[in-house]
LUMTIMAR-129016 format. One record per residue (C-alpha): residue in three letters; x, y, z negated. Coordinates in steps of 0.2 Angstrom, whole numbers, padded with zeros to 4 digits, always signed. Each point is the difference from the previous one (the first is absolute). Layout:
ALAXYZ;...
END
This chain:
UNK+0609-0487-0884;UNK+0013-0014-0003;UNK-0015-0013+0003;UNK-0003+0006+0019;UNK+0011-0006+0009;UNK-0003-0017-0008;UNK-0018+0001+0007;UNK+0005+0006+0015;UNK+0011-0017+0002;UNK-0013-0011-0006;UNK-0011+0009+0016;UNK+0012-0003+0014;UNK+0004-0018-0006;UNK-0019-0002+0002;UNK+0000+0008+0018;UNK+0014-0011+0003;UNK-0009-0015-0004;UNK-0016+0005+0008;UNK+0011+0003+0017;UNK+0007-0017-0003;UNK-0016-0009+0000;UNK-0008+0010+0016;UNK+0016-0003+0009;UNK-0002-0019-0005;UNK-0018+0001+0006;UNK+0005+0007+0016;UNK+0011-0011+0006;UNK-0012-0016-0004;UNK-0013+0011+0010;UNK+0011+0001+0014;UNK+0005-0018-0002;UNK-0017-0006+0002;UNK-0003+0013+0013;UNK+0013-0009+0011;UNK-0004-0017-0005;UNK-0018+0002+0010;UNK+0008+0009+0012;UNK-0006+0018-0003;UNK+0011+0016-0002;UNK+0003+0006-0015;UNK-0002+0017-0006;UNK+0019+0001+0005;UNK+0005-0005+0015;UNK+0017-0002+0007;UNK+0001+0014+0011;UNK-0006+0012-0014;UNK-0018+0002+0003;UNK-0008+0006-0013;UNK-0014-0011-0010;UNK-0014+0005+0008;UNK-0009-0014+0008;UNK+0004-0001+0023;UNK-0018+0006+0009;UNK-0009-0012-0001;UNK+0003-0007-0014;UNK-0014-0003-0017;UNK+0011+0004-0013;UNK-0003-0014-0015;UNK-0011+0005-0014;UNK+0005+0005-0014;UNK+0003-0011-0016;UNK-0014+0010-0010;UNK-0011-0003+0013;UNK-0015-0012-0004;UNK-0003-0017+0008;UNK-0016+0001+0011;UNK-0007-0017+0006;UNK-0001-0003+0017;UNK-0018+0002+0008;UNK-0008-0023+0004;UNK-0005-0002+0017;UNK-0014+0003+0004;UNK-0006-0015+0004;UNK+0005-0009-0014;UNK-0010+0013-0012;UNK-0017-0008+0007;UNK-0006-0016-0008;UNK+0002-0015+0010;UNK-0018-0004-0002;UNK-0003+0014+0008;UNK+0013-0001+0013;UNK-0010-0017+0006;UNK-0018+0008-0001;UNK+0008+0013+0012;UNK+0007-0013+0012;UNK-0014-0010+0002;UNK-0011+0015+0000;UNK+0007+0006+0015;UNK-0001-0018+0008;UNK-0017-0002-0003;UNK-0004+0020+0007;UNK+0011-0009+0017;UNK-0011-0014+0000;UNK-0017+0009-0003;UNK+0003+0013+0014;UNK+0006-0017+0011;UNK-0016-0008-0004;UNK-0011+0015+0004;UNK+0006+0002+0017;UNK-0001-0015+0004;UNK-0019-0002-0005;UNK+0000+0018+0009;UNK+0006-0009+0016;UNK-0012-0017-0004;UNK-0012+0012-0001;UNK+0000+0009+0017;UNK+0004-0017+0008;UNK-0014-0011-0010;UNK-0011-0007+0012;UNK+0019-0008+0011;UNK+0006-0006-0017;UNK-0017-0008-0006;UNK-0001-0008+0017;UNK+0018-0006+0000;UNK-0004-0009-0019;UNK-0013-0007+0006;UNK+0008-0010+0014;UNK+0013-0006-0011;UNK-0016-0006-0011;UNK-0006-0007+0016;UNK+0018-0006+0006;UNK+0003-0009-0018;UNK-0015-0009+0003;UNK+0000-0006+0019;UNK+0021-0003+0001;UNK-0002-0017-0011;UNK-0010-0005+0016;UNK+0013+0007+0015;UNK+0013-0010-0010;UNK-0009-0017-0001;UNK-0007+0004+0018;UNK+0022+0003+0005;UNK+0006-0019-0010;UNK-0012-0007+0013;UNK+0009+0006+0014;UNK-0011+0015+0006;UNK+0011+0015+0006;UNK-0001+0015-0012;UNK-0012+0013+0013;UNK-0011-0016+0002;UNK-0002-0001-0019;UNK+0001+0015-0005;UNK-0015+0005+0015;UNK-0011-0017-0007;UNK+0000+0005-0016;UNK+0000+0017+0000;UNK-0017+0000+0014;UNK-0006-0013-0013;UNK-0002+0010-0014;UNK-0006+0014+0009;UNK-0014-0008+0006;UNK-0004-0009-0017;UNK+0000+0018-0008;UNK-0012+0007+0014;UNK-0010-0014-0002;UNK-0003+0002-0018;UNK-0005+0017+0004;UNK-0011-0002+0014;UNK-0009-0013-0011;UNK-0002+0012-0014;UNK-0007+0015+0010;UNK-0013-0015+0008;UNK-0006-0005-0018;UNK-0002+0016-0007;UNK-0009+0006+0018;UNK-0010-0016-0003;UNK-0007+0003-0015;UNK-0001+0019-0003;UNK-0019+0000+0004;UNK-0002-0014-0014;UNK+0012+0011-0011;UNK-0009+0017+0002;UNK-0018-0007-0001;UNK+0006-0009-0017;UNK+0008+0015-0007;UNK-0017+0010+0003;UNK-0008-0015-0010;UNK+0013+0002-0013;UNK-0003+0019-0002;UNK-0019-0002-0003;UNK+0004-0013-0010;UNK+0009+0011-0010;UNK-0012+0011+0001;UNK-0013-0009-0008;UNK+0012-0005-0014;UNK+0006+0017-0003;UNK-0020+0005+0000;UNK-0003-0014-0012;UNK+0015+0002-0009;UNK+0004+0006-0021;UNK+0005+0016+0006;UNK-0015+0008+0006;UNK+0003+0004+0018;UNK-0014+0007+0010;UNK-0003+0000+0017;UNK+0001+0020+0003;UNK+0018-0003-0006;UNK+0005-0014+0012;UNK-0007+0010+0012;UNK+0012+0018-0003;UNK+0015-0013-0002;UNK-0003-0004+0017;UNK-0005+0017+0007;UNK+0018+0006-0008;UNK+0007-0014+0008;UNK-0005+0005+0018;UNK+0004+0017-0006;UNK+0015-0003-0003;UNK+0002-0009+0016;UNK-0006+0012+0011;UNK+0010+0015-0009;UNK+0018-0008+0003;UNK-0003-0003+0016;UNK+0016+0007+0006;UNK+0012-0008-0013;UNK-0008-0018+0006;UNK+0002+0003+0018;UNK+0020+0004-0005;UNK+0000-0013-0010;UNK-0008-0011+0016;UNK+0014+0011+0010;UNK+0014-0006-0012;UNK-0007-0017+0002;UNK+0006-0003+0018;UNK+0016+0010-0003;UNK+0004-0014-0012;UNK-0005-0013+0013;UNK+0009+0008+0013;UNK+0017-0002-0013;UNK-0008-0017-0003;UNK+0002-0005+0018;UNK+0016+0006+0001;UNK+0008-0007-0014;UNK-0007-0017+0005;UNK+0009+0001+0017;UNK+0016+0006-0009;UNK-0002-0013-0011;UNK-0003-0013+0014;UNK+0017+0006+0009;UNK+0008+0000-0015;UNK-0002-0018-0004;UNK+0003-0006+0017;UNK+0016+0008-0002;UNK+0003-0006-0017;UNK-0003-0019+0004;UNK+0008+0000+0018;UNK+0016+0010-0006;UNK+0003+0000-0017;UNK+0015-0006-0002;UNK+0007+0012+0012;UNK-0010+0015-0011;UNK+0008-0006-0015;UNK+0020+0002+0007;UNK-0005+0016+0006;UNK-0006+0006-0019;UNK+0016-0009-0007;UNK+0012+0011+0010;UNK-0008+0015-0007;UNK+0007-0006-0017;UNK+0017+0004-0007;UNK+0012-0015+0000;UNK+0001-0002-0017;UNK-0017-0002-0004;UNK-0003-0010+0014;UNK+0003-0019-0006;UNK-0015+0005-0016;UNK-0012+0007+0014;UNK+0004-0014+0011;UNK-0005-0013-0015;UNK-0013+0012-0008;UNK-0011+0000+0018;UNK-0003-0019+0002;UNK-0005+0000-0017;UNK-0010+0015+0001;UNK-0010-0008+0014;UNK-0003-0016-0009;UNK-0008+0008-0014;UNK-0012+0010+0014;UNK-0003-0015+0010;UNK-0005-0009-0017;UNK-0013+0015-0005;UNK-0007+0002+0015;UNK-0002-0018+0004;UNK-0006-0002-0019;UNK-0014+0015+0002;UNK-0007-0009+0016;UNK-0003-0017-0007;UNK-0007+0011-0017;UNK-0010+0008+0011;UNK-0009-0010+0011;UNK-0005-0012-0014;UNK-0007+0015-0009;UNK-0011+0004+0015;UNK-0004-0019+0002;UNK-0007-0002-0018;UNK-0008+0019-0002;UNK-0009-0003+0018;UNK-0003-0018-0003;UNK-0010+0008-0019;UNK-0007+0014+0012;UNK-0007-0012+0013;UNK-0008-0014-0014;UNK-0009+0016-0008;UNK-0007+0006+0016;UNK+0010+0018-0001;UNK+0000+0008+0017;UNK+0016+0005+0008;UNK+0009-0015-0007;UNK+0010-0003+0015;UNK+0006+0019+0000;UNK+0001+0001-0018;UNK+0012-0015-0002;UNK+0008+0009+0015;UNK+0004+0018-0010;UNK+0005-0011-0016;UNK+0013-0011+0009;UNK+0007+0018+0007;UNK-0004+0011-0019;UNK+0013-0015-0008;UNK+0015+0007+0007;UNK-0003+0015-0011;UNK+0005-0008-0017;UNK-0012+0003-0014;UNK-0010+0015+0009;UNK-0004-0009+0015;UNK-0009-0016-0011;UNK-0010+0013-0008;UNK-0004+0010+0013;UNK-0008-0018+0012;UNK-0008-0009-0016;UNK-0009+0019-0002;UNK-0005+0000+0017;UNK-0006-0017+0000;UNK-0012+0003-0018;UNK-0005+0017+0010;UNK-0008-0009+0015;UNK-0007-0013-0011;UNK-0009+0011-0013;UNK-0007+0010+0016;UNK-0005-0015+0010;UNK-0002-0013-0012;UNK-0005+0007-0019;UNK+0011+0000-0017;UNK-0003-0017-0001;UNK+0010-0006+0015;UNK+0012+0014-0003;UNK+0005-0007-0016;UNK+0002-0016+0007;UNK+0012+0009+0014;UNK+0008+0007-0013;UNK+0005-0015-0009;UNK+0007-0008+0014;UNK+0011+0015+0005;UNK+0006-0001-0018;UNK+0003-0019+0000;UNK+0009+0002+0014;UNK+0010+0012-0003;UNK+0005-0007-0016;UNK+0005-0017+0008;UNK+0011+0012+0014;UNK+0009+0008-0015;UNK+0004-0011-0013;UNK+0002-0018+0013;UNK+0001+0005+0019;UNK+0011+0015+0000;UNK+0013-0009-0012;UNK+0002-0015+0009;UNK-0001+0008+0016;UNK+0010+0013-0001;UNK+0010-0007-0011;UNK+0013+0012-0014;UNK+0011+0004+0015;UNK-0011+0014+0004;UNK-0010+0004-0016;UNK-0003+0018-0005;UNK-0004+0004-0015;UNK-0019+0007-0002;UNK+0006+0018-0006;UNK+0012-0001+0011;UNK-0014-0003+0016;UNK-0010+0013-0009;UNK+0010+0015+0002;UNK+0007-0006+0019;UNK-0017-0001+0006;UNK-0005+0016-0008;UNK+0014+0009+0007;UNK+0000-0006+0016;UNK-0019+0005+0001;UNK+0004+0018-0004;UNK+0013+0000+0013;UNK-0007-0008+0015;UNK-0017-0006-0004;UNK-0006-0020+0001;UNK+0016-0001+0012;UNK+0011+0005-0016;UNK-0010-0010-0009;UNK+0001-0017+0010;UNK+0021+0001+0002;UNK+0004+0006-0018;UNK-0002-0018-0008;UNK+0014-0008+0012;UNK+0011+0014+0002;UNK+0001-0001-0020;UNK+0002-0020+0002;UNK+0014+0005+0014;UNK+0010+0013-0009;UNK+0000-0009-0016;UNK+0007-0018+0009;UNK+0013+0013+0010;UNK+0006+0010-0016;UNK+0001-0016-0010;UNK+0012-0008+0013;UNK+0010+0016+0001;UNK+0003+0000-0016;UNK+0006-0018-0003;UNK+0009+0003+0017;UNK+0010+0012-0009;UNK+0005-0006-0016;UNK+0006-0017+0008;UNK+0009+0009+0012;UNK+0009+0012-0014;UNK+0003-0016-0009;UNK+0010-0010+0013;UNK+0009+0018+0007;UNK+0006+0002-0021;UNK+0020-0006-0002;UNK+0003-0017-0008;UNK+0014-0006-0008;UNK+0009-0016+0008;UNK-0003-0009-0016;UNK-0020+0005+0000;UNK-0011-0013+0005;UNK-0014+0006+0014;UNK-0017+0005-0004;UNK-0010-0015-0002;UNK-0014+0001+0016;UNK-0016+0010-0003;UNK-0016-0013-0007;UNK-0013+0003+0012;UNK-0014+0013-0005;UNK-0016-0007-0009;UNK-0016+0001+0012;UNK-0009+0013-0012;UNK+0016+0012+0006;UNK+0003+0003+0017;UNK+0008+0016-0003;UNK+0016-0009-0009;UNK+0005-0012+0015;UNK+0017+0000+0001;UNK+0009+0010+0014;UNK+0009-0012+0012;UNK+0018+0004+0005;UNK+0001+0012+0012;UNK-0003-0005+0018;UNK+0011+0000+0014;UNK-0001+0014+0011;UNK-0008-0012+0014;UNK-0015-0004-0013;UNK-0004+0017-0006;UNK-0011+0004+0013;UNK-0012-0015-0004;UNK-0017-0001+0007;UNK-0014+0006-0011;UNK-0013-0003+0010;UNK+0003-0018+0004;UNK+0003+0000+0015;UNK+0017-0007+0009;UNK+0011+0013+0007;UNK+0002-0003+0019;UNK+0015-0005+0010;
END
């Protein structure tokens, strides 16, 4: 009993002490509590230490630290961050694209015409303009050379349909020699042919002819709706380019304006050049052209092949289908020689359409055309394959030289940009200035160098060639 009270001293100097300590703790509690500039848990008007509504109370210490969730955006991979961005882009631009063929496709026939006459227009302006320096008024030259050319294209027609009227008797009566020629060789032939079986060939054959009757009188009837578009397009087309070469400079201010201010300077130097490079095709595939059907009918006429004329005719028209149109003439030339003539003379046909051709690709159409609107072969492949899917020989004929045009345009736009980025970048005082551009190599019309921007007045520069009026 004598040592209790000693243990019950040693107990209340620990209470003491522990009171001590949670005093102590308090008042750096409340400290820090005033400090940033919340109540403590004892306020001066007495309130007790309960936490005002309101009010998160503080965790506890013994609470764990929980990490704080990454945003969400951050917790996806840039790599895929950029796939999605351009993903989305490229969903706008498909969706673009397709109603826009959508609307090309309703409208075809207007927008085949319209290329057309600028095809015609690039090829007749050089003529108004020389016709305008020696003093003729602009209607004057644009009338004489527009009814010029029109009459040199009906011409050329009028002389086709005469030859192939002429000589269609001669034709017909020479294919029925070639077919019992053929005959005779297939009778006398390796592989055993009888006559009994030439004979059902052609019964099937008239057969066959006389069961489909209906679907070759469509086909007749679909005939002369296509002509009927034919016609039409031809006028539109005629209009068009009367339009184009009397006031193109006018149509080109008007297309400008529809452009954004900023971007108008690069349109405004991408057009001239654009109608440069189409000038230089089309001008190139005429010359290509005509001595095509010059050398082929020349071979043709020497080898006493019927249809010459018309023949040298339908190449000098098949050559502004690149690739497909060659092949598709020289066929038809062998064709009418094998029938007419024999294998012999169709071999000989066929050589000159090969040598020909050859000395188009590798000599005339690289120093005619020059590199300024050279496309590369895979390239005029898969234009002129698409545009036959989408709008037949027409898609066909104007996909080479849109290709050459939106590559000259796209080029230009580019280095239209970079040079403009390059002088709007901030230089020190003690920098020196960019040393000028060099000028592009000739093999790389695409990397001319941008010129300054142009005054306001220039922008809406002529494209056509012709001067803007008073």
């Amino acid at each position: 009993m004598s040592k209790l009270p000693d243990w019950l001293e040693r107990v209340g100097s620990e209470l003491t002490h522990l009171g001590e300590k949670l005093e102590e703790r308090r008042s750096v509690d409340e400290a820090d509590g005033v400090a940033a500039g919340a109540p403590g848990p004892h306020t001066a008007g007495g309130a007790d230490s309960h936490p005002a509504p309101g009010q998160v109370p503080p965790p506890p210490d013994y609470a764990p630290a929980v990490a704080a969730r990454p945003d969400p955006v951050a917790a996806v991979p840039w790599g895929m961050r950029v796939a999605a961005e351009a993903g989305w882009r490229l969903l706008v631009l498909a969706g673009t694209l397709w109603v826009l063929m959508r609307v090309i496709s309703a409208i075809q026939l207007v927008v085949l015409a319209f290329v057309a006459a600028l095809l015609v227009t690039a090829l007749l302006q050089p003529t108004v303009a020389r016709l305008r320096r020696h003093g003729l008024p602009r209607g004057l030259a644009t009338a004489l050379t527009a009814i010029l050319g029109f009459v040199i294209m009906g011409l050329v027609g009028w002389f086709v349909v005469w030859q192939v009227m002429e000589n269609l008797d001669t034709v017909s009566s020479r294919v029925q020699e070639g077919i019992q020629e053929l005959r005779r060789w297939l009778l006398h032939s390796p592989f055993h042919v009888t006559d009994k079986q030439i004979n059902e060939i052609a019964k099937n054959l008239s057969d066959t002819v006389g069961t489909n009757t209906n679907e070759i009188t469509s086909a007749g009837l679909q005939g002369v709706t296509v002509m009927v578009e034919f016609l039409t397009g031809s006028l539109l087309a005629m209009f068009s380019t009367l339009f184009l070469l009397y006031d193109g400079a006018r149509i080109w201010q008007w297309m400008l304006k529809l452009v954004p201010a900023q971007a108008r300077p690069g349109v405004a130097g991408a057009g001239p050049r654009a109608w440069r490079t189409l000038t230089a095709y089309v001008r190139g595939t005429v010359i290509v052209a005509l001595i095509d059907a010059i050398f082929i009918g020349l071979g043709l006429f020497f080898l006493d092949v019927p249809l010459a004329v018309p023949l040298a005719v339908f190449i000098f028209l098949f050559a502004f289908i690149p690739l497909v149109g060659a092949v598709m003439s020289g066929a038809l030339a062998v064709v009418v020689a094998l029938v007419t003539q024999g294998p012999f003379t169709a071999l000989m046909v066929l050589i000159v359409v090969l040598a020909v051709q050859q000395i188009e690709g590798h000599v005339l159409q690289p120093f005619i055309l020059g590199r300024a609107v050279r496309v590369h072969p895979l390239a005029v492949v898969l234009s002129v394959a698409a545009g036959g899917m989408i709008a037949g020989i027409g898609g066909a004929v104007v996909a080479v030289p849109l290709v050459a045009v939106t590559n000259t345009v796209v080029g230009y736009l580019r280095a239209y940009s970079t040079e403009t980025a390059m002088r709007a970048a901030p230089r020190r005082p003690d920098d020196t200035p960019p040393a000028p551009s060099s000028a592009p190599r000739e093999s790389d019309p695409a990397a001319e160098p941008a010129p300054a921007p142009e005054p306001a007045a220039d922008v809406t520069a002529p494209v056509l060639g012709t001067e803007i009026p008073e």
